[in-house]
C-alpha positions as CSV (number, residue, x, y, z in Angstrom):
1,X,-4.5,7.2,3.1
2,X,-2.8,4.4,5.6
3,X,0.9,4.1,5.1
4,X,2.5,0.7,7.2
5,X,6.6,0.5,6.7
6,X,7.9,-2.7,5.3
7,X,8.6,-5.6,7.7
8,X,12.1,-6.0,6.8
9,X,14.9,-4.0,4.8
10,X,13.6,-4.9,0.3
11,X,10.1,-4.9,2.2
12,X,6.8,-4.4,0.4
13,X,5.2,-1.2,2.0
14,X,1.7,-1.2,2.6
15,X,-0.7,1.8,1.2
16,X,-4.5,1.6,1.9
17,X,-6.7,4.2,0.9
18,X,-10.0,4.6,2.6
19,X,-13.3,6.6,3.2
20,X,-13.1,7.9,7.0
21,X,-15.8,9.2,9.3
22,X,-15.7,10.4,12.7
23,X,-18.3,9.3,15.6
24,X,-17.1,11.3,18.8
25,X,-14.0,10.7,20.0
26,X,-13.4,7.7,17.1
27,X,-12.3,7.7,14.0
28,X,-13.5,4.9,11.8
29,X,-11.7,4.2,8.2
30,X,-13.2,2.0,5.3
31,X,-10.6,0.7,3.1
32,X,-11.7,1.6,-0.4
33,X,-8.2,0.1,-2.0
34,X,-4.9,-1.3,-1.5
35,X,-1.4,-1.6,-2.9
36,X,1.9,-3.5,-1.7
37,X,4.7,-1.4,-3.2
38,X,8.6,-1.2,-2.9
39,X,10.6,0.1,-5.7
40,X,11.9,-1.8,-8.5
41,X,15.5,-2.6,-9.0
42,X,16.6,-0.2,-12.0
43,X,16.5,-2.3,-15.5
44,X,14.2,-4.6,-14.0
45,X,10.9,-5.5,-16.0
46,X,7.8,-5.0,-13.5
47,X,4.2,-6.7,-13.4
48,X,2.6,-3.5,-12.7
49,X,3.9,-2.0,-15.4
50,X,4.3,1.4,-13.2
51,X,8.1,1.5,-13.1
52,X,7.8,0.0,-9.4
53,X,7.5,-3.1,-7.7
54,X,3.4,-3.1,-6.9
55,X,1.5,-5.6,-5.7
56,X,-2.4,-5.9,-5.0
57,X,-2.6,-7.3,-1.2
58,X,-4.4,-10.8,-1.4
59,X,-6.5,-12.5,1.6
């Protein structure tokens, strides 16, 4: 798992899972999945449904 901190402060964090293998002195990392997450404001109603604020990345 890849872990990139939010941009800005109320920032969605960026988790990527992936399969790695190593070839030498490299490391290479295929991205099986992917989530942007930040959490929820308390009381708030969320898409995801997980209590959080999560968000599958698009592009």
């Amino acid at each position: 798992t890849l872990v990139w901190p939010p941009r800005e402060p109320g920032g969605y964090t960026l988790i990527v899972d992936g399969a790695a293998s190593a070839s030498g002195d490299g490391l290479s990392i295929q991205p099986t999945g992917a989530v942007l997450h930040r959490p929820a404001t308390p009381g708030t109603p969320t898409a995801s449904g997980c209590g959080d604020d999560c968000d599958p990345p698009r592009g």
